[in-house]
VMD Tcl script that builds the backbone (N, CA, C; Angstrom):
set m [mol new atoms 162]
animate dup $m
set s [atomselect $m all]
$s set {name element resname resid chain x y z} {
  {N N UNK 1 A 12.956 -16.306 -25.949}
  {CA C UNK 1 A 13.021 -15.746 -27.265}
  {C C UNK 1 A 14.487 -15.729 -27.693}
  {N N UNK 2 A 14.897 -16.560 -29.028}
  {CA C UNK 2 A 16.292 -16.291 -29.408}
  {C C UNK 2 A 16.587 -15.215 -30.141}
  {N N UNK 3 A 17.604 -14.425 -29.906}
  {CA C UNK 3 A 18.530 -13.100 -30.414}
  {C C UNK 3 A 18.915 -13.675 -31.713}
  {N N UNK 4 A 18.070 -13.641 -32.941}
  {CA C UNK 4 A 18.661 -13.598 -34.190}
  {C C UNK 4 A 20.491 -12.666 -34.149}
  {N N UNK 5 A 20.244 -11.566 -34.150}
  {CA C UNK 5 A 21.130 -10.663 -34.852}
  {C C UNK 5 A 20.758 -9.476 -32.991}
  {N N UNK 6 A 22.263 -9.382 -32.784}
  {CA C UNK 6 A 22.236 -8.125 -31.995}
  {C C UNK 6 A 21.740 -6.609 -31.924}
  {N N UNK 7 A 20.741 -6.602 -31.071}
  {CA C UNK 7 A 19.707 -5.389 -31.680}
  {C C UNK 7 A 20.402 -4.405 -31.600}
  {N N UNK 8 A 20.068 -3.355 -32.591}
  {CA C UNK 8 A 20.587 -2.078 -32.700}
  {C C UNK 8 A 20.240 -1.096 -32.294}
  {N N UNK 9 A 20.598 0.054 -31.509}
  {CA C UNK 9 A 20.388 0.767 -30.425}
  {C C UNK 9 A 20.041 2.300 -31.340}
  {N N UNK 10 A 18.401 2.695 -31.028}
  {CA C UNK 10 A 18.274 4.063 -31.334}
  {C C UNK 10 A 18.672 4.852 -30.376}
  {N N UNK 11 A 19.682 6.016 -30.900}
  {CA C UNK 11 A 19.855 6.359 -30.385}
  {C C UNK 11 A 19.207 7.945 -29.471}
  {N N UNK 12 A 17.649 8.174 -29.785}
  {CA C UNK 12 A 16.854 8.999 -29.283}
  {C C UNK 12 A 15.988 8.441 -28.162}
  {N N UNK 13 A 15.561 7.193 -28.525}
  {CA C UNK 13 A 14.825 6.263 -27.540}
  {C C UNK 13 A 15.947 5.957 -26.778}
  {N N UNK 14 A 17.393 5.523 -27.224}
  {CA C UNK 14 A 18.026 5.198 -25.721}
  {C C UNK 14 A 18.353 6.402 -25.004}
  {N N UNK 15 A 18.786 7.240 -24.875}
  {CA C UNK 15 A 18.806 7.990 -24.645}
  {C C UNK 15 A 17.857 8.762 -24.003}
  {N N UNK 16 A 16.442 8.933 -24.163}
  {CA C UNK 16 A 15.721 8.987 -23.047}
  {C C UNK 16 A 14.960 8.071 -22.120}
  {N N UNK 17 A 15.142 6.823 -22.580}
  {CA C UNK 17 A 14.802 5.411 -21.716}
  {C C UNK 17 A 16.214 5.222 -20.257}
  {N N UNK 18 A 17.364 5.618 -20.985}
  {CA C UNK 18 A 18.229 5.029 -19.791}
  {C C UNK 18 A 19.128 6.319 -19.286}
  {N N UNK 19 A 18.765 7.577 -20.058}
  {CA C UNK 19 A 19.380 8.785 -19.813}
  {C C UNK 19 A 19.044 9.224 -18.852}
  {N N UNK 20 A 20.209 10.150 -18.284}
  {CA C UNK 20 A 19.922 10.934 -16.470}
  {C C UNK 20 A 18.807 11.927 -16.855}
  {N N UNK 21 A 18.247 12.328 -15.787}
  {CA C UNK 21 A 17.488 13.029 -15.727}
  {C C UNK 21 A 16.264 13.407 -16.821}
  {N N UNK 22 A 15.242 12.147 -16.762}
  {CA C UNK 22 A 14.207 12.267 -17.385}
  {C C UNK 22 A 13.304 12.299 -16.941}
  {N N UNK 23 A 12.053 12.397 -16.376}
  {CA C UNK 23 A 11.079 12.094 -16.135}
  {C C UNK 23 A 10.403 10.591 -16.081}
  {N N UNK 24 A 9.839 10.176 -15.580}
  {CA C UNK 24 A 9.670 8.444 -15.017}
  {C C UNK 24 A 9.075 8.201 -16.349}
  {N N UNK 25 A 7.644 8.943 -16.402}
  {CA C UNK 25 A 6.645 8.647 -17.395}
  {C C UNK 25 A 7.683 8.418 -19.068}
  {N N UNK 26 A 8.161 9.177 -19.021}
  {CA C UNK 26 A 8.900 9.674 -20.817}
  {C C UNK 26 A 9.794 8.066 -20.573}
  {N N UNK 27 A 10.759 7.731 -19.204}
  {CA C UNK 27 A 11.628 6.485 -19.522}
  {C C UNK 27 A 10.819 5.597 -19.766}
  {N N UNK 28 A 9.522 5.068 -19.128}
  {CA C UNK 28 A 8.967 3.581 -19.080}
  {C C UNK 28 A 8.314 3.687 -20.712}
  {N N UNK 29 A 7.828 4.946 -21.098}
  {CA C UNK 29 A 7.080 4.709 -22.813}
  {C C UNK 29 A 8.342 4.646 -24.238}
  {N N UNK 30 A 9.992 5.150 -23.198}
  {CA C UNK 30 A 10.508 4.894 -24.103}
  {C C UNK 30 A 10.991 3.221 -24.116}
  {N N UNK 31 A 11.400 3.138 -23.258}
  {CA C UNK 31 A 11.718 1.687 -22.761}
  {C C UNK 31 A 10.834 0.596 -23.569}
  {N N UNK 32 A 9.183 1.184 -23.079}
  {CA C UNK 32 A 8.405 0.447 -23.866}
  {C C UNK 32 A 8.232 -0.393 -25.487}
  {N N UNK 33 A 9.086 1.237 -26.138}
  {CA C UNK 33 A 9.192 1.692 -27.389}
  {C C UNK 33 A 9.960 0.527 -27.849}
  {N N UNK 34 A 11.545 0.645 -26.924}
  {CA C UNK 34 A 12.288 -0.300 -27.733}
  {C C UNK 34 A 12.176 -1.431 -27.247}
  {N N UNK 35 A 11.152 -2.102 -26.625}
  {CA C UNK 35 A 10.878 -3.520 -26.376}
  {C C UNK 35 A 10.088 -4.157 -27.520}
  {N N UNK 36 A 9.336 -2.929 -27.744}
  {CA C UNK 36 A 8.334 -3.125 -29.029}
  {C C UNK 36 A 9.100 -3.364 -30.429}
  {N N UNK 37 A 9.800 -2.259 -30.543}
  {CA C UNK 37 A 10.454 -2.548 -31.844}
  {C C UNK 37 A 11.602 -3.707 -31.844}
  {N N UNK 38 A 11.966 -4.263 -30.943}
  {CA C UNK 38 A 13.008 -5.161 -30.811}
  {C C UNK 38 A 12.106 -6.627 -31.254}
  {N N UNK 39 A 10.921 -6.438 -30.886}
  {CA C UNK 39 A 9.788 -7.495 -31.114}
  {C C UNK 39 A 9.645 -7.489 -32.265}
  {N N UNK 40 A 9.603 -6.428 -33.200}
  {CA C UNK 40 A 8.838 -6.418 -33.943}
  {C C UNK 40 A 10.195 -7.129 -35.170}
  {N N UNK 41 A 11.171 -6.207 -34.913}
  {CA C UNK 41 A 12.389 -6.562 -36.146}
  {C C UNK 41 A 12.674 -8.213 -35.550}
  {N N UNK 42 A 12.655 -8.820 -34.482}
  {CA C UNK 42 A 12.620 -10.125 -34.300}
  {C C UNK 42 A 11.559 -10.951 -35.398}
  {N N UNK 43 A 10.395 -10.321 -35.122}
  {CA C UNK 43 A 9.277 -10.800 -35.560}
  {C C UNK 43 A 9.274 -10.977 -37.249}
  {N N UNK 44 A 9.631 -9.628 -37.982}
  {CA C UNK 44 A 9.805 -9.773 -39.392}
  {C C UNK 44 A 11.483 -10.873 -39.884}
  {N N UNK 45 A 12.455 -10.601 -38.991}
  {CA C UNK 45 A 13.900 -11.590 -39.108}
  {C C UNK 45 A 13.388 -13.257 -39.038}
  {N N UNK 46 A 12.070 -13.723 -38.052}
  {CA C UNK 46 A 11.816 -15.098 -38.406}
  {C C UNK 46 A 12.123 -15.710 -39.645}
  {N N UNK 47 A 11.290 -14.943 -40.151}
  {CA C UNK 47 A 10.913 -15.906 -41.518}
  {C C UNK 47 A 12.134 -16.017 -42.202}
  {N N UNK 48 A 13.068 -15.460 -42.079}
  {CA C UNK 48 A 14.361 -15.476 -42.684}
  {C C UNK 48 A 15.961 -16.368 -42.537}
  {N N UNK 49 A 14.899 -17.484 -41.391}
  {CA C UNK 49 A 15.947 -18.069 -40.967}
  {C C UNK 49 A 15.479 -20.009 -40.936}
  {N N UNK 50 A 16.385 -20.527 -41.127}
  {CA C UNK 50 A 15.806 -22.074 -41.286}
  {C C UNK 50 A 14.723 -22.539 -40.767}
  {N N UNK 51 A 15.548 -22.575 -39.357}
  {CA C UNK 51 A 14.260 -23.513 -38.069}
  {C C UNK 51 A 13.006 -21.902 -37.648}
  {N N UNK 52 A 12.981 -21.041 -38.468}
  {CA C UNK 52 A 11.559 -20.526 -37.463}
  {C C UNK 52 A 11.785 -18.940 -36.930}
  {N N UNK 53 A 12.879 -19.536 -36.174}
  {CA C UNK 53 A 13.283 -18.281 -35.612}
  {C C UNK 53 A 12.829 -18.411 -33.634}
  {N N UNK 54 A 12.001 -19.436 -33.717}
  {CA C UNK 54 A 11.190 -19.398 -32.123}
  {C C UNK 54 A 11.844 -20.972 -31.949}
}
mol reanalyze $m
mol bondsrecalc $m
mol representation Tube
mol addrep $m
């Protein structure tokens, strides 16, 4: 998958995805979170670019 534009970091989801002392469950759904949304702003940035975006 190519990196249009360098993703931008929330800073509530990072923060409990890679922050000390969280609980396992809370890091992997945040983690999850910003895999998802990194997909997703990839996903809407396609169409906005010559070749595709893929």
């Amino acid at each position: 998958m190519a990196h249009i534009q360098t993703p931008t970091r929330v800073p509530v989801l990072w923060n409990a995805a890679y922050g000390p002392h969280r609980p396992r469950p809370l890091r992997l759904l945040a983690r999850c979170l910003l895999r998802v949304r990194a997909f997703a702003r990839e996903l809407a940035l396609a169409d906005h670019v010559p070749y595709g975006g893929y």
